[in-house]
Backbone as a ProteinNet text record, in pm:
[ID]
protein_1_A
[PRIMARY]
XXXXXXXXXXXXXXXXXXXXXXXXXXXXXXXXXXXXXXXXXXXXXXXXXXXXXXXXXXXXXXXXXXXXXXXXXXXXXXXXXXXXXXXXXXXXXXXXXXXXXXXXXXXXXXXXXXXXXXXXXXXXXXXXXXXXXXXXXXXXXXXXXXXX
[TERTIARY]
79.2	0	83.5	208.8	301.8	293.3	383.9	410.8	279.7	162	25.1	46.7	53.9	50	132.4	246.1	402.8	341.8	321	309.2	168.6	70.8	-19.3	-8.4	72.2	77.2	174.1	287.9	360.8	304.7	189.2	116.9	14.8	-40.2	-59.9	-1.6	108.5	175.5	234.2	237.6	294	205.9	93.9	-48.8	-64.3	-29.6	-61.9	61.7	206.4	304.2	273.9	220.2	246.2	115.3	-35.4	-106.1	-18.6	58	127.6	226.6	298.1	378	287.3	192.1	91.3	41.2	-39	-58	45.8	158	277.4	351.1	341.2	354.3	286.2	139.7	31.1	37.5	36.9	84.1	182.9	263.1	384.5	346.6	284.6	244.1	217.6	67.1	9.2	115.5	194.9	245.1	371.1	438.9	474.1	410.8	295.3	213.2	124.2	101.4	85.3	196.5	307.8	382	433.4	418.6	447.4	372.9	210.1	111.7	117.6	201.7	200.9	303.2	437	540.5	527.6	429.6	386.1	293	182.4	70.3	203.4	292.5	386.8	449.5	515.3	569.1	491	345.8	252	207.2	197.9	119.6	224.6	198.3	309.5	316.1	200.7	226.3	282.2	324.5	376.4	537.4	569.1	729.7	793.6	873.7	974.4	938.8	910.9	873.3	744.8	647.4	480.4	511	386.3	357.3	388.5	377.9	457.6	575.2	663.1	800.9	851.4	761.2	820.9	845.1	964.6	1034.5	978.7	910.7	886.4	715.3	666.1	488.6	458.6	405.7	288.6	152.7	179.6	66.7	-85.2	-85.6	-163.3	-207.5	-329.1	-339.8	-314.2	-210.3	-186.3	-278.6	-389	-471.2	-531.6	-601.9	-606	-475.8	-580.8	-497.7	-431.4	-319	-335.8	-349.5	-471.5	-607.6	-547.2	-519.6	-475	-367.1	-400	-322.8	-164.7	-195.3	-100.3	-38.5	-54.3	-32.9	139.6	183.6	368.8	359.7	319.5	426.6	400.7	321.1	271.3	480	558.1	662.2	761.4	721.3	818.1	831.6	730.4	757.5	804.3	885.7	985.2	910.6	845.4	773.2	683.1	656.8	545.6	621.4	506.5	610.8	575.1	646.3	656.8	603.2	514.3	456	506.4	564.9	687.9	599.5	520.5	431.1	334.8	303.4	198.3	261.2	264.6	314.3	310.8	193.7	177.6	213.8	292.6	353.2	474.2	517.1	667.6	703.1	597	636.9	599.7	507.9	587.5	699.4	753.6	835.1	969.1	997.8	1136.8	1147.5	989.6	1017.3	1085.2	1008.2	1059.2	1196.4	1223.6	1409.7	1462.9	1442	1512.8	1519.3	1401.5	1374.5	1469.5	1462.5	1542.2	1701.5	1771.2	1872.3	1923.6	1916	1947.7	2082.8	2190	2342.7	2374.6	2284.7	2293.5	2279.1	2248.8	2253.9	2103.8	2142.8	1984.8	1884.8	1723.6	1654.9	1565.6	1504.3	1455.3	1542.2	1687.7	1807.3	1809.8	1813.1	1806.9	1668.6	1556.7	1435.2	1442.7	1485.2	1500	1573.2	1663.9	1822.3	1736.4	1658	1613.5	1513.6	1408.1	1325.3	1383.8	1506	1536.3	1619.2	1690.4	1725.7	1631.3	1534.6	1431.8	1383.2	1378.5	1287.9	1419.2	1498.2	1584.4	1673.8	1719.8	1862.7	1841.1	1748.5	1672.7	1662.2	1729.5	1661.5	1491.7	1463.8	1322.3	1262.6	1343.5	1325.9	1363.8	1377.4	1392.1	1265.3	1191.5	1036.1	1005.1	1037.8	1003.9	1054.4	1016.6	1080.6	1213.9	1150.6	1325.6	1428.5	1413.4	1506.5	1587.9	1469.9	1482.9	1571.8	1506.9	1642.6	1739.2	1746.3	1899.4	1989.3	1914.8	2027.3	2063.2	1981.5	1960.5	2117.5	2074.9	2178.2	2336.5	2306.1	2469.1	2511.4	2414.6	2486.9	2486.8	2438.5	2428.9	2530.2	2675.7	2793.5	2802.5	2785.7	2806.3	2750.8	2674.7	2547.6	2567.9	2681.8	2672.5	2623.5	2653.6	2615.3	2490.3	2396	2266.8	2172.7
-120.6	0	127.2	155.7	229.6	268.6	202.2	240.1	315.5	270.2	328.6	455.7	502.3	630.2	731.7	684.3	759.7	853.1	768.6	823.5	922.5	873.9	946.1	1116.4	1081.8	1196.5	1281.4	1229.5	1299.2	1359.4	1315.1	1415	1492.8	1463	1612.7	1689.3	1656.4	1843.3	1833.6	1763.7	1866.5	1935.9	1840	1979.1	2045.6	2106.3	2213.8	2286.3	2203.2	2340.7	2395	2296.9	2379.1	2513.5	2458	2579.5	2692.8	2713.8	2763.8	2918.1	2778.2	2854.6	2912.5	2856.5	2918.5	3066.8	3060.7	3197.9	3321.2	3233.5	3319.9	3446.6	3326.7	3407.7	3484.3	3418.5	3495.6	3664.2	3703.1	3806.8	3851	3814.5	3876.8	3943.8	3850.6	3922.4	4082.4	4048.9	4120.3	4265.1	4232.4	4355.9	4427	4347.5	4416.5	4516.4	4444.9	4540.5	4647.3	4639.1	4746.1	4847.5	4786.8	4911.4	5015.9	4911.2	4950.6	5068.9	5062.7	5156.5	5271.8	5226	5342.1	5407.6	5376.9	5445	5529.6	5498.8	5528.1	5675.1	5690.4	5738.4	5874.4	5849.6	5954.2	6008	5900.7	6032.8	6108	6058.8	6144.4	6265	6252.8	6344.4	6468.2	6601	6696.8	6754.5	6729.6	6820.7	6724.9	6574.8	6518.8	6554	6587.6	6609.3	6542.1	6550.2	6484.8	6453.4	6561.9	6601	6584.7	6514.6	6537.4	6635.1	6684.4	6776.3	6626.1	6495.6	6469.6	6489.6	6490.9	6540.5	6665.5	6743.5	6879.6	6914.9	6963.2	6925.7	7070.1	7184.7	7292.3	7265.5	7347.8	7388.6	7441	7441.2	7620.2	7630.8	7784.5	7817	7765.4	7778.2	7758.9	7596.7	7561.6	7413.2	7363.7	7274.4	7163.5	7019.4	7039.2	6953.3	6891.1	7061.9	7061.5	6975.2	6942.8	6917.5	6998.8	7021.3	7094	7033.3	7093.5	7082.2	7184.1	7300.2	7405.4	7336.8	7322.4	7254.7	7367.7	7505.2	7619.6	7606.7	7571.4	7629.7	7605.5	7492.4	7490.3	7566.7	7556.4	7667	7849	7865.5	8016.7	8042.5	7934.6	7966.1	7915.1	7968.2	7964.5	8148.7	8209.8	8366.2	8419	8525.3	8627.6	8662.7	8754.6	8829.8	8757.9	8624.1	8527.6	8556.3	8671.8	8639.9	8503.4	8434.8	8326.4	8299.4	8281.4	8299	8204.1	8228.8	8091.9	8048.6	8111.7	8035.3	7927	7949.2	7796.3	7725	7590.8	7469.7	7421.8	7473.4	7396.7	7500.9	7607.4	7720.1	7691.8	7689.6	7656.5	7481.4	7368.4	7259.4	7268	7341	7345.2	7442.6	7526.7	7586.6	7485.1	7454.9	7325.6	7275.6	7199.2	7089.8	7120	7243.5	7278.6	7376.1	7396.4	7407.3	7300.6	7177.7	7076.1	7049.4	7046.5	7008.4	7064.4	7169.5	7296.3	7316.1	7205.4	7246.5	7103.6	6998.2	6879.7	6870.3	6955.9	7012.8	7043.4	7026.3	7040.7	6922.3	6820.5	6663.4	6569.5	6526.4	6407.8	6494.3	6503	6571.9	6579.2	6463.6	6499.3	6559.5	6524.7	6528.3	6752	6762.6	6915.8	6992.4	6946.4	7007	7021.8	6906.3	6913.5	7046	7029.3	7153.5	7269.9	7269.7	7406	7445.3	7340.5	7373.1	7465.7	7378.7	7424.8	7586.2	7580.8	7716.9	7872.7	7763.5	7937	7933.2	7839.5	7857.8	7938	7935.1	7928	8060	8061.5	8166.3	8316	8224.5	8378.1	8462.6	8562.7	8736.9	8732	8813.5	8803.5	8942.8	9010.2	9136.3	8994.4	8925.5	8831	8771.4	8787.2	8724	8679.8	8768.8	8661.8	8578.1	8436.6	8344.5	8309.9	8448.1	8492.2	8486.5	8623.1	8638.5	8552.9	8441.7	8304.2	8233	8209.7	8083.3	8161.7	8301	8366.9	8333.9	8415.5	8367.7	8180.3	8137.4	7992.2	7888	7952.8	7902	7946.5	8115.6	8197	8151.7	8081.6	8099.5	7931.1	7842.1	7682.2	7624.8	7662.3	7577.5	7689.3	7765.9	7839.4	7733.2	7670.9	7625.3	7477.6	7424.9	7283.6	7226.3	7237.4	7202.7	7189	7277.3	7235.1	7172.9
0	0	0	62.3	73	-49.7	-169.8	-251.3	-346.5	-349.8	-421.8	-363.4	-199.1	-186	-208.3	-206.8	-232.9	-406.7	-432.8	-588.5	-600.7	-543.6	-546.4	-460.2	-342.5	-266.5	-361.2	-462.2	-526.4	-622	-686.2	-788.9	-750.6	-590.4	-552.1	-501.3	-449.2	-450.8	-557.1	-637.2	-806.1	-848.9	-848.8	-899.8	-828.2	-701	-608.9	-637.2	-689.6	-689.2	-838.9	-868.6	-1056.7	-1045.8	-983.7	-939.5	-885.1	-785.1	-742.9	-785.9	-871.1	-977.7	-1084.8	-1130.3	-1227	-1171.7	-1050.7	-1004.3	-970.1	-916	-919.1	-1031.5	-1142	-1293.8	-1317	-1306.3	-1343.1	-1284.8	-1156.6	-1082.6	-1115	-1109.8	-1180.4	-1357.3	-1438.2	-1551.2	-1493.8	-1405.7	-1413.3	-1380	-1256.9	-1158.2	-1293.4	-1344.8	-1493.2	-1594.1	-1647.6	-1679.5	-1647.8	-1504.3	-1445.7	-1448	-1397.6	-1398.7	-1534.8	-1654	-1783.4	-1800	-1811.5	-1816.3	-1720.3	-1593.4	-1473.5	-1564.4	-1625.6	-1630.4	-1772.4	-1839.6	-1967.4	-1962.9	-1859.9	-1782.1	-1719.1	-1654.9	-1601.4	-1709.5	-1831.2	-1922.9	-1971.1	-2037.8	-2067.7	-2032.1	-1916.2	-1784	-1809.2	-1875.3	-1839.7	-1727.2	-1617.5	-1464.8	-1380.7	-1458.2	-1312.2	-1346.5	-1233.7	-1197.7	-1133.1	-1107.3	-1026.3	-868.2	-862	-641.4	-658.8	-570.8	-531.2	-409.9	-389	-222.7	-168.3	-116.6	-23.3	-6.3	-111.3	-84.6	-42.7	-42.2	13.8	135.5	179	263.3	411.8	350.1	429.5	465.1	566.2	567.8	482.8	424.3	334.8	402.2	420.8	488.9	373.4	272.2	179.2	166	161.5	117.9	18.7	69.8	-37.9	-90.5	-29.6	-72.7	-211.3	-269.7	-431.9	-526.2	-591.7	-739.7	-838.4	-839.5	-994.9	-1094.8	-1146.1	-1268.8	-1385.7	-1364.9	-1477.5	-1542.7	-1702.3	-1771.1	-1762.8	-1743.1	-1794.6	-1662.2	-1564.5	-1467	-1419.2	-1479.1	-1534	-1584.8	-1701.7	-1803.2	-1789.6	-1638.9	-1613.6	-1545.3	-1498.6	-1392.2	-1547.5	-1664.4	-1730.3	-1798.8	-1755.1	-1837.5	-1672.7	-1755	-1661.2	-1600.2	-1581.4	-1441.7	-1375.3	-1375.1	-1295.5	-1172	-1054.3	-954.1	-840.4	-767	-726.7	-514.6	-521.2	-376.2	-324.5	-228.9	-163.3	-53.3	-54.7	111.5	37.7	-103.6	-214	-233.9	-157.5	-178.9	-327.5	-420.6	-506.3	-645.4	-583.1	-713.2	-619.7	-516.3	-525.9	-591.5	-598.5	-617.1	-739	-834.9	-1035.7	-993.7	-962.1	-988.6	-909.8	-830.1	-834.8	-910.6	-946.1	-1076.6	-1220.7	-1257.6	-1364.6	-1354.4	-1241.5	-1263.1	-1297.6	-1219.8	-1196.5	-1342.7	-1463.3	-1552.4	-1643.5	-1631.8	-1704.7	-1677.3	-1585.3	-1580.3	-1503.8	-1595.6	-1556.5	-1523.3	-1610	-1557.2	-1450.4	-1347.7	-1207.6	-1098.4	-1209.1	-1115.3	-1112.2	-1056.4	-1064.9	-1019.3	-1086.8	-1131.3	-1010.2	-913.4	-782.3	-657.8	-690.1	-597.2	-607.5	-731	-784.3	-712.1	-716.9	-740.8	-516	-442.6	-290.4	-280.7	-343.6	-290.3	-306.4	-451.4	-511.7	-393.4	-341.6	-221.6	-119.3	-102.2	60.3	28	-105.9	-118.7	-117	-144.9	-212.6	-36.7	-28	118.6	251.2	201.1	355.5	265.5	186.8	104.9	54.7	-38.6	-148.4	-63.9	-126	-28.7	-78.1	22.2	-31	-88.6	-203.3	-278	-392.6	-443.9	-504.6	-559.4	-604.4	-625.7	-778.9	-860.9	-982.1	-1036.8	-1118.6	-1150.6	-1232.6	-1282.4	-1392.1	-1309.4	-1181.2	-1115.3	-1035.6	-971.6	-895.9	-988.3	-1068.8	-1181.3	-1204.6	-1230.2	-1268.9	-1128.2	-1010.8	-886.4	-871.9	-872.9	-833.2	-914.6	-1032.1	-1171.9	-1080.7	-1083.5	-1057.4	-906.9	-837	-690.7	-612.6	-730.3	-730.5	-615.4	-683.4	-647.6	-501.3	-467.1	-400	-268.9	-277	-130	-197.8	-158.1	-232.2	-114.8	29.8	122.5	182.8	128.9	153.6	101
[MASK]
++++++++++++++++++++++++++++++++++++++++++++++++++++++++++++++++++++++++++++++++++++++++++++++++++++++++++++++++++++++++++++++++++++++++++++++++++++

């Protein structure tokens, strides 16, 4: 009788590992292609950047709750006189991003967009306000604050 069961017990856990391994793959398909479409969905997207409001490293008095919905609302912190309200989490976080974007010569692109946070927040004189002026100092005084 031994031997009848040996064999029988061996082809059920093969059919339970091959189920196994079947669902295993299967998930795995899936968690691949999810991420394909996630990473596809981000290049698309022109307001996603580098930094989300979780990453921002200061308070803003202003809520960060909203979405930004305004398709323009990047490319408003690309003309010269947009001036730049450092207390809006969500006009200082397009405006990091799109330095970081704009000046990849300055190092890895979320690594850039942190430094740029903590500079405007802590350095910038604050007669300093429009975005022109912000990226002109930011650019000229980079290497200067490697430390922060």
């Amino acid at each position: 009788m031994q031997k009848v069961q040996s064999p029988v017990l061996f082809l059920i856990f093969m059919k339970g590992w091959m189920l196994y391994v079947s669902k295993y793959l299967s998930i795995q398909t899936q968690t691949i292609s999810s991420l394909g479409s996630l990473m596809e969905e981000l290049k698309s997207n022109p307001l996603n950047g580098c930094l989300t409001k979780a990453d921002l490293q200061f308070s803003y008095s202003l809520d960060l709750s909203g979405d930004i919905s305004d398709p323009h609302a990047e490319n408003n912190f690309k003309q010269d006189n947009t001036v730049l309200d450092r207390d809006d989490g969500d006009q200082v976080l397009c405006f990091v991003n799109e330095f970081a974007k704009q000046h990849p010569d300055l190092g890895e692109e979320k690594v850039v967009a942190l430094r740029t946070e903590r500079i405007l927040k802590t350095i910038i004189p604050d007669d300093i306000s429009s975005c022109k002026d912000m990226t002109s100092w930011l650019v000229h005084s980079w290497h200067r604050y490697s430390s922060i």
